[in-house]
C-alpha positions as CSV (number, residue, x, y, z in Angstrom):
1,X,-75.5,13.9,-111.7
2,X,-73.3,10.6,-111.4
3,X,-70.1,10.4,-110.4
4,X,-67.5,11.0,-112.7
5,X,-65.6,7.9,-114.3
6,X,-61.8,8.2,-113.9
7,X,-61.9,8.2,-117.6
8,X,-63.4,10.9,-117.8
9,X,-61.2,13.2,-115.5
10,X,-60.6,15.2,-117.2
11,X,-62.8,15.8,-120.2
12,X,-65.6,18.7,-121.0
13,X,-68.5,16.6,-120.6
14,X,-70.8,18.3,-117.6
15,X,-68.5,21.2,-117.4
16,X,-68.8,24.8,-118.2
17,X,-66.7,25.3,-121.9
18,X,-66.5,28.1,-124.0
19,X,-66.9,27.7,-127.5
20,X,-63.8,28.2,-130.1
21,X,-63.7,30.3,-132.6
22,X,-60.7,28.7,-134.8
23,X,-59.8,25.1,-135.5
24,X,-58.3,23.1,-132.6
25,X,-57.6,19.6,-132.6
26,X,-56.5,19.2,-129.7
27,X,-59.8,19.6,-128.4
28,X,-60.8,16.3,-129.0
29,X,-61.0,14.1,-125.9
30,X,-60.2,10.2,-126.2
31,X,-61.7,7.3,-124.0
32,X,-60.6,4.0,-123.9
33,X,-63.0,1.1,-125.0
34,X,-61.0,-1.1,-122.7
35,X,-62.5,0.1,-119.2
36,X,-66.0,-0.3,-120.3
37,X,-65.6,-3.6,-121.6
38,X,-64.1,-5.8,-119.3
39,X,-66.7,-5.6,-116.6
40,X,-68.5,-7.5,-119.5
41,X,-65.8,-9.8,-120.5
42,X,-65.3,-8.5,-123.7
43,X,-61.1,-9.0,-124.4
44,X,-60.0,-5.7,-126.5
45,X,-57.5,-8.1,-128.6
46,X,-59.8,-10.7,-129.4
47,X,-63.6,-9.1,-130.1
48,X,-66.6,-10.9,-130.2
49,X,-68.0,-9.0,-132.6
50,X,-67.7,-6.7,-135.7
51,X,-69.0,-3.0,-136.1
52,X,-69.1,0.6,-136.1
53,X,-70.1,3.6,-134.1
54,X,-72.0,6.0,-136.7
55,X,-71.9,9.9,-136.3
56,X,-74.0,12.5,-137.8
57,X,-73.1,16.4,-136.9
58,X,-75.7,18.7,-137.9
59,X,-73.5,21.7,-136.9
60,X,-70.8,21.5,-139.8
61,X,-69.9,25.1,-140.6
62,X,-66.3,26.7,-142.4
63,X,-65.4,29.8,-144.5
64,X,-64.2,29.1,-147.9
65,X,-61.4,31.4,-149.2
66,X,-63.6,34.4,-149.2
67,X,-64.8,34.1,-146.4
68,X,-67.9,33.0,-147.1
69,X,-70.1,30.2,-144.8
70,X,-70.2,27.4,-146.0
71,X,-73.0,24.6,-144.3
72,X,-73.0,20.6,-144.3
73,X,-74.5,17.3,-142.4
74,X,-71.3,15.1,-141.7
75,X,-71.3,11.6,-141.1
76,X,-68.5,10.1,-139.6
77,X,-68.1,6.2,-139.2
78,X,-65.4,4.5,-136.8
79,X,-64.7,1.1,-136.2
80,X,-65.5,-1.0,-133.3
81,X,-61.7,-2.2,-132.9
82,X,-60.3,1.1,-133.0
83,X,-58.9,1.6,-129.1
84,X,-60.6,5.0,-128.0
85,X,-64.0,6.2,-128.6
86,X,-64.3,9.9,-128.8
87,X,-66.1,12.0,-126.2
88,X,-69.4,13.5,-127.7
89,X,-68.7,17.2,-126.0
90,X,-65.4,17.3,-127.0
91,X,-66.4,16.2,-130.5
92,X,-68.7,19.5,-130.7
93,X,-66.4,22.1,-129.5
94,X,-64.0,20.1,-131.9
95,X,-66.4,20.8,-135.0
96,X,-67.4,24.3,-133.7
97,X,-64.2,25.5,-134.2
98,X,-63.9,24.8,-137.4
99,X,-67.3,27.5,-137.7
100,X,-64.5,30.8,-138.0
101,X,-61.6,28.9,-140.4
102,X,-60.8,29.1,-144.0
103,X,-60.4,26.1,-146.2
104,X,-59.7,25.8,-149.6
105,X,-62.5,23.8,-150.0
106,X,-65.2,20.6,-149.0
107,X,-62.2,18.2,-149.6
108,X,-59.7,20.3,-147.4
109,X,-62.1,19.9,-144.5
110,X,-63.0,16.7,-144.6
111,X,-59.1,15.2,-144.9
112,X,-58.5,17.3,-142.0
113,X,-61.3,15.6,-140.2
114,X,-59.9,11.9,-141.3
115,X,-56.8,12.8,-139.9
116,X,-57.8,14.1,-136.4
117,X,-60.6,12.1,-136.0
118,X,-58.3,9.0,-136.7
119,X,-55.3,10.0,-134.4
120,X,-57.9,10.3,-131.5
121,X,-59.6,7.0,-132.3
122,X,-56.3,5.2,-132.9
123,X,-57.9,3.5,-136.8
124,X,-58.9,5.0,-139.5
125,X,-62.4,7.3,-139.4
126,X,-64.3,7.3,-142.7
127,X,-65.7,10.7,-143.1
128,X,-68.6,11.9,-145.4
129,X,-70.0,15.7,-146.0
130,X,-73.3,15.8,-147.0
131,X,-75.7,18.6,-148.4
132,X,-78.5,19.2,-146.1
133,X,-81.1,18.8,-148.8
134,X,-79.4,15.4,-149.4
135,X,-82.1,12.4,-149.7
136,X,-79.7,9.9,-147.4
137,X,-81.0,12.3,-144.2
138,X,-85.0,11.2,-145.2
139,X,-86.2,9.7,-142.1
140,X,-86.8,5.8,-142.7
141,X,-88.9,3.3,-140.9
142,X,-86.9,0.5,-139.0
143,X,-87.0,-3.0,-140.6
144,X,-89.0,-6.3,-138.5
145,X,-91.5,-6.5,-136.3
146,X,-92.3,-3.7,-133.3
147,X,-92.0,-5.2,-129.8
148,X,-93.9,-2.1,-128.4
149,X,-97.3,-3.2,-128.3
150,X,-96.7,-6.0,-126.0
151,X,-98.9,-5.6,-122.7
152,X,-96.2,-6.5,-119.9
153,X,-95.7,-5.5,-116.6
154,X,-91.9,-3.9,-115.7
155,X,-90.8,-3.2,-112.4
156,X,-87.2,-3.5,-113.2
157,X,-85.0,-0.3,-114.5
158,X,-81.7,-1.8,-115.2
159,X,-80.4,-4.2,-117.3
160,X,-80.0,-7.6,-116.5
161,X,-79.6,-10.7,-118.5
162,X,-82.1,-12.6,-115.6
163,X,-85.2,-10.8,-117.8
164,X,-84.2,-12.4,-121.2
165,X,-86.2,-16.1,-121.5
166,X,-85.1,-18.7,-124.6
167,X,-86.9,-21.3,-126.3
168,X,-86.7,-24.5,-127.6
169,X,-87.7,-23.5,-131.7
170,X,-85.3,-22.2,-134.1
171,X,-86.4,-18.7,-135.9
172,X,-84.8,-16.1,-137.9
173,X,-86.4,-12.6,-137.2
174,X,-86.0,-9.2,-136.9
175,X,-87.6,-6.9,-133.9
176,X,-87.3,-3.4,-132.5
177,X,-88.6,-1.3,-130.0
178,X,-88.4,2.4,-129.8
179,X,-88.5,2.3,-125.7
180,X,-84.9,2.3,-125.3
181,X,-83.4,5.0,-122.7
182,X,-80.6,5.5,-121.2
183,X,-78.5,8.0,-119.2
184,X,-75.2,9.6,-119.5
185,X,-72.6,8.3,-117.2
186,X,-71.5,11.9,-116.4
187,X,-74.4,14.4,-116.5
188,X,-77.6,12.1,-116.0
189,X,-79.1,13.7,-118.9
190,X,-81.4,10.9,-120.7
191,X,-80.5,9.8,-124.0
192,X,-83.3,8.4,-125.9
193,X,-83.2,5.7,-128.7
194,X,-84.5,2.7,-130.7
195,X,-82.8,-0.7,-130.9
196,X,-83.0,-3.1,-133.9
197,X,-82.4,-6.9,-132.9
198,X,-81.5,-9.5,-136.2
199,X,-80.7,-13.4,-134.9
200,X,-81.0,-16.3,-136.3
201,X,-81.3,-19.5,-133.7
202,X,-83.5,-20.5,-130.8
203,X,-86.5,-18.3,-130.1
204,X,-85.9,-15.3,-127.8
205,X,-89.2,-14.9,-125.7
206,X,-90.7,-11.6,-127.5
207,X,-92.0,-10.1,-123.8
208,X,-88.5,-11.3,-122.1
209,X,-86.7,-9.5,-124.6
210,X,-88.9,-5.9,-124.5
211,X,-88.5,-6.3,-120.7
212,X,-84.9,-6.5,-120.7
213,X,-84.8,-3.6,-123.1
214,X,-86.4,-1.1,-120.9
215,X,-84.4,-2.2,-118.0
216,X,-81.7,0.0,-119.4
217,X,-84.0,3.3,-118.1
218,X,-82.2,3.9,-115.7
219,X,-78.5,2.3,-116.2
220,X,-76.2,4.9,-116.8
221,X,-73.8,4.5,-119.6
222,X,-72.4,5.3,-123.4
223,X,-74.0,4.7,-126.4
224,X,-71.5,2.2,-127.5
225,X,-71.1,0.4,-123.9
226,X,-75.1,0.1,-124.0
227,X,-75.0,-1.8,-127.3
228,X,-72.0,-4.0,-126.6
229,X,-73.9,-4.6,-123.3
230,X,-77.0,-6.2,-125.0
231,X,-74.6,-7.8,-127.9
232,X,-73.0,-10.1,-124.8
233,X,-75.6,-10.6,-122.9
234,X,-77.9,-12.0,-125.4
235,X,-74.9,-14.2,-126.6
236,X,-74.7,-15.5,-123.3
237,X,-78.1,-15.9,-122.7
238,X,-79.4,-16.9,-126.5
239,X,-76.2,-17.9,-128.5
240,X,-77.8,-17.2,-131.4
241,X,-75.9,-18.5,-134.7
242,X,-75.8,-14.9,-136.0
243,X,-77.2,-11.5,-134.0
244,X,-77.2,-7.9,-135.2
245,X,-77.5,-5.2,-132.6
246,X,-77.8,-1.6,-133.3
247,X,-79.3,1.4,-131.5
248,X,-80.0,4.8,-133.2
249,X,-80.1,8.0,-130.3
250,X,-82.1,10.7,-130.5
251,X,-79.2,13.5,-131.4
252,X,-77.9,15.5,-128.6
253,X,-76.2,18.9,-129.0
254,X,-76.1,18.9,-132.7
255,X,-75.0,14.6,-132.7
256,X,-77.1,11.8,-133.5
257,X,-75.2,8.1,-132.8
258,X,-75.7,5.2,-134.3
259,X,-73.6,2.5,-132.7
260,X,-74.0,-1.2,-133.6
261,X,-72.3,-4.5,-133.3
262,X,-72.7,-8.0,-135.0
263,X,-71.5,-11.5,-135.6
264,X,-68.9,-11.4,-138.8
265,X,-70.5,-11.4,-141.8
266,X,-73.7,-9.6,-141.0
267,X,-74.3,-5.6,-141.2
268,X,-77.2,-3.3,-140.6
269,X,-79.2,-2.0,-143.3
270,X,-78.2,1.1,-145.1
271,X,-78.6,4.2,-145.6
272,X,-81.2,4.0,-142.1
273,X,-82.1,6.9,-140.3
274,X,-85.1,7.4,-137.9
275,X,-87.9,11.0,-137.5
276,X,-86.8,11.4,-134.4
277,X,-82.9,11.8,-135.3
């Protein structure tokens, strides 16, 4: 286990908690963007990018008026400029204790999810209920070309912008790998995902680029931080005239996320979710 960020102080995350059995806001556990980004240079006032960090919480449970269970997949989308992202354990217990409370109904829950979900992220937090038999949560295949294949040699498990090689040619392409891992900054736990990389400008070298991916095996960091991470350093590196990042985890205690980040005007492609979520 790590040592625990100062940021995280005081949160749930890799401590004993005991689940809720009523609805309790104040449950949910801010963190500033702010600390995470300026080791990378990334100004909180003036972003380099646009995007959003995508939720899905396959634990969504209430009692309607009669007391009667009532089940949904939620999906919950915040923006990259809003101030605070919200800790993932404290996010559960959040949700869990909604599992023993009455609402009136689906639209009763999930205004009181905008609402608390928006206070803790300081901006708005769109918020979606879906059925579980919807055809949105069909596991799709990720757009471009795979990167996996490549036969390369890694002795390198953490990141750095060193492994990432740039051509002379201009190309417009799309490429993923599925080999992306990382660890929690807290509990060490490994948290397992795919990365999806759209640019459009001089040729980033395709073994650089898988190489530099799996040199995040080892770093320990969040979701978010990970993507933001690649999103600078292959604008440092590359400075591509338009680059799309986005990373889809392997859910986690009943949470999948699916942060990504890109120049303005471009966006991931939607509605996207992966067999392994």
């Amino acid at each position: 286990m790590s040592h625990r960020p100062e940021t995280l102080a005081n949160a749930p995350l890799g401590r004993e908690s005991s689940y809720p059995e009523q609805y309790d806001a104040g449950l949910l556990y801010p963190i500033a963007r702010a600390a995470n980004r300026a080791p990378l240079g990334i100004d909180d006032t003036a972003l380099p990018f646009t995007g959003e960090d995508e939720w899905h919480a396959f634990e969504m449970s209430w009692l309607n008026p009669r007391g009667k269970p009532i089940v949904a997949v939620a999906r919950f989308t915040l923006p990259a400029e809003s101030p605070h992202l919200i800790e993932s354990k404290s996010w559960k217990l959040y949700l869990n204790s909604f599992n023993q409370t009455h609402f009136a109904s689906s639209e009763a829950v999930s205004k009181r999810l905008v609402e608390d979900l928006s206070k803790a992220a300081g901006a708005p937090v769109k918020v979606e209920l879906l059925d579980v038999d919807s055809p949105e949560l069909a596991p799709q295949t990720l757009p471009g070309e795979c990167l996996d294949e490549l036969d390369i040699a890694v002795a390198a498990y953490t990141p750095s912008a060193t492994h990432l090689e740039v051509g002379d040619e201009q190309v417009e392409e799309t490429l993923y790998s599925h080999l992306l891992k990382s660890n929690c900054p807290v509990t060490g736990q490994p948290d397992w995902g795919s990365v999806l990389i759209r640019y459009k400008g001089r040729k980033i070298e395709r073994e650089s680029l898988l190489r530099y991916v799996i040199g995040y095996r080892q770093h320990q960091d969040f979701h978010e931080h990970c993507v933001e991470h690649i999103f600078t350093d292959l604008m440092r590196v590359a400075a591509p005239d338009e680059l799309l990042v986005l990373a889809r985890y392997v859910r986690r205690g009943g949470l999948d996320i699916s942060p990504w980040r890109a120049t303005p005007g471009m966006a991931p492609p939607r509605p996207l979710r992966l067999a392994r979520q």
